[in-house]
C-alpha positions in Angstrom: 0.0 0.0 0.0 2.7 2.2 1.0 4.2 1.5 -2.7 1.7 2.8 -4.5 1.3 5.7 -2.8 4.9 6.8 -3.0 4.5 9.0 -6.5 1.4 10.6 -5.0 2.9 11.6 -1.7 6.4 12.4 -3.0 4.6 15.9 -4.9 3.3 16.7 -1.2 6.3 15.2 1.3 9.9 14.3 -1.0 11.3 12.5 1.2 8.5 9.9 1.3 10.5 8.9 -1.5 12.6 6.8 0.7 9.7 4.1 0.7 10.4 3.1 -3.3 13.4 1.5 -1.9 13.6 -2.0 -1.5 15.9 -2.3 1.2 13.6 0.4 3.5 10.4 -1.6 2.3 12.1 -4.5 3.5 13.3 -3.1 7.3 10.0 -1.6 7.7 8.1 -5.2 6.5 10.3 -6.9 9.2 10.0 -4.7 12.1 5.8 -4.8 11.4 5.5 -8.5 11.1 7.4 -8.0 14.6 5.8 -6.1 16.3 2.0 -7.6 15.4 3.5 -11.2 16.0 4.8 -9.6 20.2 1.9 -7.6 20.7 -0.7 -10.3 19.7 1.0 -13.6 20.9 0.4 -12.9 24.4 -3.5 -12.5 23.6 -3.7 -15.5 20.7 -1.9 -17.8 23.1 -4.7 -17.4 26.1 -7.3 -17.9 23.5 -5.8 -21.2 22.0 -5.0 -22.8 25.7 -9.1 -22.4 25.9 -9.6 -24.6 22.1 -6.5 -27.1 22.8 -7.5 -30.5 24.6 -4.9 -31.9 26.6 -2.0 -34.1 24.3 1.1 -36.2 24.2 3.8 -35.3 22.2 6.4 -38.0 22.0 8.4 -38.4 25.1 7.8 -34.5 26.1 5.4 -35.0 28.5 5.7 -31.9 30.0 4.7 -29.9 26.9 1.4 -31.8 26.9 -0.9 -28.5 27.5 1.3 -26.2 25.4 -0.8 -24.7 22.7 -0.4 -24.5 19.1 -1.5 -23.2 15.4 0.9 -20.4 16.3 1.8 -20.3 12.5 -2.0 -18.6 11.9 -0.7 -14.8 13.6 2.6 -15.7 11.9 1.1 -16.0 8.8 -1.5 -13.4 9.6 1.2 -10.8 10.7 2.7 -11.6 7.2 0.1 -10.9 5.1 -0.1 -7.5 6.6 3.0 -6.8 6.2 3.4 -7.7 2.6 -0.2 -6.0 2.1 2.1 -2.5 3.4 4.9 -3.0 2.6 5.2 -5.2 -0.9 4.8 -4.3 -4.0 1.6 -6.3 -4.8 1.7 -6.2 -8.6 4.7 -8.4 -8.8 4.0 -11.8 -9.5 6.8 -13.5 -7.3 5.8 -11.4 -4.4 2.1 -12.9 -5.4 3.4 -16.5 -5.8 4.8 -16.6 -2.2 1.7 -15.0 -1.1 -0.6 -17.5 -2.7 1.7 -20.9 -1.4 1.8 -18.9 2.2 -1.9 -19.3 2.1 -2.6 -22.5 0.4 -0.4 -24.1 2.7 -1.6 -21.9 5.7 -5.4 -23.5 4.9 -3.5 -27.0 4.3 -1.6 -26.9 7.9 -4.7 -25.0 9.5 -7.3 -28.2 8.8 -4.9 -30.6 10.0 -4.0 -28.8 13.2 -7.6 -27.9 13.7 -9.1 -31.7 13.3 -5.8 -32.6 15.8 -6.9 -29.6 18.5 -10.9 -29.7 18.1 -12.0 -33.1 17.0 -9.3 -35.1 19.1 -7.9 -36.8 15.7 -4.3 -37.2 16.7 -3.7 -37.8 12.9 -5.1 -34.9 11.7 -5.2 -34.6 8.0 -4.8 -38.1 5.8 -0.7 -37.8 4.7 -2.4 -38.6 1.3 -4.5 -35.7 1.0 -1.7 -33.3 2.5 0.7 -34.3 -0.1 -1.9 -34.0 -2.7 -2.5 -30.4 -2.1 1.4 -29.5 -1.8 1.4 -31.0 -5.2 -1.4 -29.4 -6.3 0.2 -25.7 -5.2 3.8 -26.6 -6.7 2.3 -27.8 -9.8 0.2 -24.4 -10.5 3.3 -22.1 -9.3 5.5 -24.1 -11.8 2.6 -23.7 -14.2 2.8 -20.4 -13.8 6.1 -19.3 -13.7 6.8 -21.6 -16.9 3.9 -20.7 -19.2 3.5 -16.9 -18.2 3.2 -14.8 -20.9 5.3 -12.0 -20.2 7.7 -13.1 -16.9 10.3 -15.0 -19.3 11.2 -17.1 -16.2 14.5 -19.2 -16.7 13.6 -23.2 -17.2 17.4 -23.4 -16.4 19.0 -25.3 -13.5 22.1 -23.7 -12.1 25.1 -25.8 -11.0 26.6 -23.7 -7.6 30.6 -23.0 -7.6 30.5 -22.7 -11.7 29.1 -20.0 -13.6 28.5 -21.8 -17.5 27.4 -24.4 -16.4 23.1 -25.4 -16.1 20.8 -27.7 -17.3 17.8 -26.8 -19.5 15.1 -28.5 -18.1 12.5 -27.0 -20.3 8.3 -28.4 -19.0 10.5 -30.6 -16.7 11.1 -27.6 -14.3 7.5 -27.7 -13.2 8.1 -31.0 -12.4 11.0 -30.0 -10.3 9.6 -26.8 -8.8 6.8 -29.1 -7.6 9.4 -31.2 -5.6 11.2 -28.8 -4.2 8.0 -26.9 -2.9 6.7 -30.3 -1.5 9.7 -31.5 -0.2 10.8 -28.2 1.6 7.6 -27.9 3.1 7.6 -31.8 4.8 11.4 -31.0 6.0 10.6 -28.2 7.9 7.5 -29.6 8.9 10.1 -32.4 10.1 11.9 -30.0 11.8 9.5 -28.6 13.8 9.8 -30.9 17.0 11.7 -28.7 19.6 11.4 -25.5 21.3 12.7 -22.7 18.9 14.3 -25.4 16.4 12.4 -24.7 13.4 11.8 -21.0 13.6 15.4 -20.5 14.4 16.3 -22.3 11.2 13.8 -21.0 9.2 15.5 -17.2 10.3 18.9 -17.9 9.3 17.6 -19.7 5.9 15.4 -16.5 5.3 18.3 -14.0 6.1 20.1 -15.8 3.4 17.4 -16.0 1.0 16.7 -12.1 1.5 20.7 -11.3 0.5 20.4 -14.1 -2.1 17.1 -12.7 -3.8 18.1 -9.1 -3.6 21.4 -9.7 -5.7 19.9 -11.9 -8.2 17.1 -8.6 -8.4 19.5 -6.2 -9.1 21.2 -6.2 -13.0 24.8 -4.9 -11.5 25.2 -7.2 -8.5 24.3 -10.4 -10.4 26.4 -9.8 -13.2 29.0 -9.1 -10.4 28.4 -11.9 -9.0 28.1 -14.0 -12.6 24.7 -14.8 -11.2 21.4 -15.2 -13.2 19.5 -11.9 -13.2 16.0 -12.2 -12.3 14.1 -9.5 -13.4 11.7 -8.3 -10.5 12.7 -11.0 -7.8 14.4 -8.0 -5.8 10.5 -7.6 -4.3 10.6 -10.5 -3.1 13.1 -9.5 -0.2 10.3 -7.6 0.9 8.6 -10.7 1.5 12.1 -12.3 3.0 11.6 -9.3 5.9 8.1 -9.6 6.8 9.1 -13.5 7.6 11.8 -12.8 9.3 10.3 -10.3 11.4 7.6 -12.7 12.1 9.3 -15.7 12.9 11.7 -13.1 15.5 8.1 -11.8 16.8 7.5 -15.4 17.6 10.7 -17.4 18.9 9.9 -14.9 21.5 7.2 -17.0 23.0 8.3 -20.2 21.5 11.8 -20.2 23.2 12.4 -22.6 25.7 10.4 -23.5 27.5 7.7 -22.5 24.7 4.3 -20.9 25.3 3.1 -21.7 21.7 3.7 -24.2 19.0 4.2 -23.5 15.6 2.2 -26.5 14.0 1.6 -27.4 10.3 -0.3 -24.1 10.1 2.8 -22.5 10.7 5.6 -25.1 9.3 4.1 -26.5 5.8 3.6 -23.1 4.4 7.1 -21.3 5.7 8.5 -24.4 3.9 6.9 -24.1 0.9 7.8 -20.4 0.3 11.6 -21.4 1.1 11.6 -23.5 -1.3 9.8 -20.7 -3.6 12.4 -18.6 -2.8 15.2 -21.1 -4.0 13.5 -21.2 -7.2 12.9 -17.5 -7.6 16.5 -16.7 -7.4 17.9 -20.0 -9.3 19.3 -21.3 -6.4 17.7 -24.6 -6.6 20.5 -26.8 -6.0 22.1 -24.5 -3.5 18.8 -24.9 -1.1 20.5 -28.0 -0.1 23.1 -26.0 1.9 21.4 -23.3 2.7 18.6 -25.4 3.9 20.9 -28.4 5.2 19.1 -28.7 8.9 16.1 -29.4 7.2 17.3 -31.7 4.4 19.5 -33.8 7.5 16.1 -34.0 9.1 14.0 -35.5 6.2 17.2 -37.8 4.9 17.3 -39.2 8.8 13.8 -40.0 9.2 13.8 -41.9 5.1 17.1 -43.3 5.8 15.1 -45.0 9.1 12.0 -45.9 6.7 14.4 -47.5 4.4 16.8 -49.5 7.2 13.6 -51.0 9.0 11.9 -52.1 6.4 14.6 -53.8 4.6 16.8 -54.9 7.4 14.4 -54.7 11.0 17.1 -52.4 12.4 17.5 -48.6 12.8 19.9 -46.6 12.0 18.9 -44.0 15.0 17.2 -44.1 18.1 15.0 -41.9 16.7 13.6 -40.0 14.0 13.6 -37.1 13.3 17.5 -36.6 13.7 16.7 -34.2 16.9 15.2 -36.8 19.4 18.1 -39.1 18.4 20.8 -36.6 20.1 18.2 -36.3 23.1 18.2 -39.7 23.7 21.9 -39.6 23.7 21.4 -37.6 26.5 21.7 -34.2 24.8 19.2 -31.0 26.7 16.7 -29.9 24.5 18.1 -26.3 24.6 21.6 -27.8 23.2 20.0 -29.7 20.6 18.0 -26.3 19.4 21.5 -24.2 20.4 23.7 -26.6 18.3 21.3 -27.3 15.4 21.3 -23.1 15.4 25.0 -23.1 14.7 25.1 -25.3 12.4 22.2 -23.7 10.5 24.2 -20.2 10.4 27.1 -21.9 9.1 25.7 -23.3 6.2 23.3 -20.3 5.2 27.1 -18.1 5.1 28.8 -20.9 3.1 25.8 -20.4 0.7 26.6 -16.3 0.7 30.2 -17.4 0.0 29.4 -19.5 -2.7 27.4 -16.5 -4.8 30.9 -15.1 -5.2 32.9 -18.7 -6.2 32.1 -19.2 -9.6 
């Protein structure tokens, strides 16, 4: 909103000018997510500890009467945000929008049936993966047959810079994985106090620095990176998640007040995994994003050791409870898991400049 009125306000009060910037759009998306998600939690968390029954989550008995859907203000606070801040007539900035909701609805109906109607399975795996599909498979659609966006069908290859892969129609099919798969990872992930969120911030930090560049004409070709015509806006969107996610690790920190749920965790997967294909760093999202992809290899490499040998590889899956069971505290697991998260979203930075 803020964007369209800059040209209007600028004849009035010049220095409104400052708001055509992305960068400023982007600080000011981030500190409103923020401040919605601190100033609303408190409020949204009393409300949800009066529609949650009573529930066991794995071995943490404790956190039995924790609440959770705290992914609908984070989403909520987002959409604002982007509705102020973004500018709403570019169509990656309307892509993440639209997976942020579909998978917001998605993760919504299965947390609700789990919360509500006692259904400890929520939402048939089947049908969950269908609609992930379904969203991946219009986005690539989209961004593959749209008229005037000219978006690449070429997959880069990190660390060189001539050498990609022209996937052509097949990139829909691989846009659809990658916004399915991200979105189960993180969903994965999201097991411990602060575990997810935390590595969702550092892979969204990255992913703001990584769309920027590939946005602007004179840093990519800097960087001998593949220059994406509008996907600058999309950092925009980067701030507004990463204010939100800040606005809530403040209340899911250990010991947490609020759980994210799949509301919250299938659609902040899926627009990661937009974001990696916005900016053509497809291949690169499995550094950036390794936390997530160690979760979701652990728990198939499990699948895939039980069923064909009756023995497991780990004490348990996802990777996280296995290092609690080795007698790890929860807080170092999340602490430990952090670091390791940082250092591979900075040895993604670094490799935007080795090619």
């Amino acid at each position: 909103m803020f964007y369209f009125l800059v040209p209007y306000i600028t004849e009035i009060f010049s220095p409104y000018n400052v708001f055509r910037y992305i960068t400023v759009r982007t600080v000011c998306a981030s500190l409103t997510s923020l401040f919605i998600c601190l100033f609303l939690f408190p409020s949204f968390i009393r409300k949800m500890k009066h529609l949650s029954h009573p529930k066991m989550l794995d071995f943490h008995q404790n956190k039995e009467k924790t609440p959770t859907m705290g992914g609908l203000l984070i989403l909520w606070s987002m959409l604002i945000s982007n509705f102020l801040w973004a500018d709403l007539k570019n169509i990656y900035v309307l892509l993440l929008i639209l997976t942020l909701c579909w998978l917001g609805i998605v993760g919504f109906f299965d947390d609700y049936l789990k919360l509500t109607k006692m259904n400890p399975k929520g939402v048939r795996p089947r049908v969950k993966i269908i609609w992930q599909v379904a969203i991946g498979f219009i986005v690539g659609l989209i961004l593959y047959y749209h008229p005037v966006l000219n978006f690449s069908s070429r997959l880069y290859v990190p660390f060189f810079k001539n050498i990609w892969f022209d996937l052509g129609p097949y990139s829909i099919l691989l846009i659809t994985f990658i916004i399915v798969a991200t979105s189960n990872a993180v969903n994965l992930t999201d097991g411990l106090d602060g575990l997810a969120a935390g590595t969702i911030l550092m892979t969204a930090v990255a992913f703001g620095f990584i769309v920027y560049t590939v946005g602007n004409a004179i840093f990519a070709r800097y960087l001998n990176l593949p220059f994406v015509q509008g996907a600058g806006e999309a950092t925009v969107f980067c701030g507004s998640l990463v204010g939100a996610i800040l606005g809530f690790l403040w209340y899911n920190c250990h010991p947490a007040e609020i759980f994210m749920g799949d509301t919250g965790s299938l659609p902040l997967g899926g627009v990661i995994g937009l974001l990696a294909i916005i900016s053509k760093q497809e291949i690169s999202l499995i550094i950036v994003g390794g936390i997530f992809v160690i979760e979701a290899l652990s728990v198939v490499i499990q699948v895939i050791s039980f069923k064909s040998t009756g023995k497991r590889v780990f004490l348990m899956t996802p990777l996280h409870h296995h290092f609690e069971l080795l007698g790890w505290k929860e807080s170092q697991v999340v602490v430990r898991f952090w670091i390791i998260a940082i250092i591979f979203a900075l040895f993604t930075l670094v490799t935007l400049k080795i090619r």
